[in-house]
C-alpha distance (Angstrom), angle and dihedral (degrees) to the residues before:
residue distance angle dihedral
X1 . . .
X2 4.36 . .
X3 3.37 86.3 .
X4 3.31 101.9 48.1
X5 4.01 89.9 45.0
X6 3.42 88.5 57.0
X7 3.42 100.1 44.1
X8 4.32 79.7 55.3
X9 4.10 92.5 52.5
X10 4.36 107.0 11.2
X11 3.90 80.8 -176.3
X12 3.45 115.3 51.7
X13 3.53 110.0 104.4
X14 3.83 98.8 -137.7
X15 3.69 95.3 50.0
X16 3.70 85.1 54.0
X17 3.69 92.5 54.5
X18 3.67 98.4 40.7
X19 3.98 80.8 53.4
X20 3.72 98.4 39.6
X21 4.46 86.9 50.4
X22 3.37 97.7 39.6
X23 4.35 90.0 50.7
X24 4.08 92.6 45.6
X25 4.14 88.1 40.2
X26 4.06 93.2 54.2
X27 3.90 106.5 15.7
X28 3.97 105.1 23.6
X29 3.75 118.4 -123.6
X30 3.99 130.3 -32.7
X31 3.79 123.9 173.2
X32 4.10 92.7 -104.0
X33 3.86 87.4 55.2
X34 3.93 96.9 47.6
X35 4.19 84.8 45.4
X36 3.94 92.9 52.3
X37 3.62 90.1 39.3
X38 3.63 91.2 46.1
X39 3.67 91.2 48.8
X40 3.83 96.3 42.1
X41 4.20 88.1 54.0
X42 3.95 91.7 48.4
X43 4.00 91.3 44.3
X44 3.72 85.8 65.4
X45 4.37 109.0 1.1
X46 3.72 97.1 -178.4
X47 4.22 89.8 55.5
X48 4.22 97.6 108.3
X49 3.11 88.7 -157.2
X50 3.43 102.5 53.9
X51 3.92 89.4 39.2
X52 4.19 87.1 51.9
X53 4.42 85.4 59.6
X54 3.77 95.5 40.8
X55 3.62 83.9 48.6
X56 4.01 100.1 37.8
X57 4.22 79.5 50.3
X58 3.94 90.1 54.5
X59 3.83 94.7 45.9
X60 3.71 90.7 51.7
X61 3.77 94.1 45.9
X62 3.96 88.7 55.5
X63 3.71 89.2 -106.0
X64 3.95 98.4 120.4
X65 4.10 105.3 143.0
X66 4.18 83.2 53.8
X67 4.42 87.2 43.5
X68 4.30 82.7 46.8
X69 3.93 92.5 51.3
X70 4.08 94.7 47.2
X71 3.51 87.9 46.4
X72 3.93 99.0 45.9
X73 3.99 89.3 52.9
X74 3.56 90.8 66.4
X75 3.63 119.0 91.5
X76 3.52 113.2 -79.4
X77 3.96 96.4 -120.8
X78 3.83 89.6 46.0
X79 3.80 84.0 74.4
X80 3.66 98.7 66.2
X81 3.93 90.1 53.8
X82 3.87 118.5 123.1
X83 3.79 91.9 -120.7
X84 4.39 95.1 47.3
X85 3.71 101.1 29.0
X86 3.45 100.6 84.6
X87 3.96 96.0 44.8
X88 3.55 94.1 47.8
X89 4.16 82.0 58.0
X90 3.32 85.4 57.3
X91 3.34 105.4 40.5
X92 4.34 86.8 52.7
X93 3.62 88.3 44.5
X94 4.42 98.3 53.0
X95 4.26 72.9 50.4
X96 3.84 100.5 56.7
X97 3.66 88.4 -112.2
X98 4.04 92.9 134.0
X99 3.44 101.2 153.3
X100 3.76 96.2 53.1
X101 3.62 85.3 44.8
X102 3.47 99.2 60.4
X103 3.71 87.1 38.4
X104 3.76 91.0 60.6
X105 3.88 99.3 43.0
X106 3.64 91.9 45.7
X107 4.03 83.2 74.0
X108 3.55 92.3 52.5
X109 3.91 117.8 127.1
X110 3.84 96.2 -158.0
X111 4.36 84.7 -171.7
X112 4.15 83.1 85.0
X113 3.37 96.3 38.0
X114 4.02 123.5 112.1
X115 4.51 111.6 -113.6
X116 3.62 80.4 -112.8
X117 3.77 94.8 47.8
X118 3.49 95.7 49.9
X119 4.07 88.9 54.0
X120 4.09 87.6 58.7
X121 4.03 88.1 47.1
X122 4.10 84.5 54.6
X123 3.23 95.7 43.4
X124 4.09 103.8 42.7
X125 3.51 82.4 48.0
X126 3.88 95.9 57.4
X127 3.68 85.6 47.9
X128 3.59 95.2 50.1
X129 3.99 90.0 58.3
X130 3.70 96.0 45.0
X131 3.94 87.8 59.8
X132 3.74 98.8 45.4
X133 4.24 87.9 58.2
């Protein structure tokens, strides 16, 4: 359906995002999703959501100091919401931040959280234990 949408409208910025999440979510990262992502996030920079993609896109593209700055420009209260919290985990974690990871997803409510989302909660959090052993 994203692509599709975006096929409809190639510039609308939240077509490009909804294409750009959905794409890192399901497939992991690819230059056109980083681009729209990219694009989407500079269309409207203060969006958290929009940062939390661009960011997520970085993170998977081994680009994590760049995902940590886009991330840490957002208001600081924007990174406790449902929809950014659990990138912005991420994001500390692929930095060595571990403690503010685990911080972060510990404040997780997984009951709004995507199938897929709730796999990278799991999962971050296994990875979170292994390094504090």
């Amino acid at each position: 359906m994203a692509k599709a949408q975006i096929a409809l409208d190639p510039d609308d910025p939240t077509r490009k995002n909804n294409y750009a999440f959905l794409s890192v979510l399901l497939n992991g990262t690819s230059d056109h999703a980083l681009r729209l992502a990219r694009e989407a996030s500079a269309s409207n920079p203060k969006l958290p959501e929009w940062a939390a993609t661009y960011a997520y896109a970085l993170h998977l593209a081994g680009r994590d100091a760049e995902a940590r700055k886009v991330m840490e420009n957002l208001d600081p209260e924007a990174l406790n919401r449902p929809g950014v919290a659990l990138y912005y985990a991420i994001v500390l974690a692929g930095n060595g931040d571990n403690n503010k990871a685990r911080e972060t997803l510990a404040r997780l409510n997984p009951a709004g959280m995507l199938p897929e989302e709730q796999k990278l909660a799991v999962a971050l959090a296994q990875q979170l234990n292994v390094a504090s052993r």
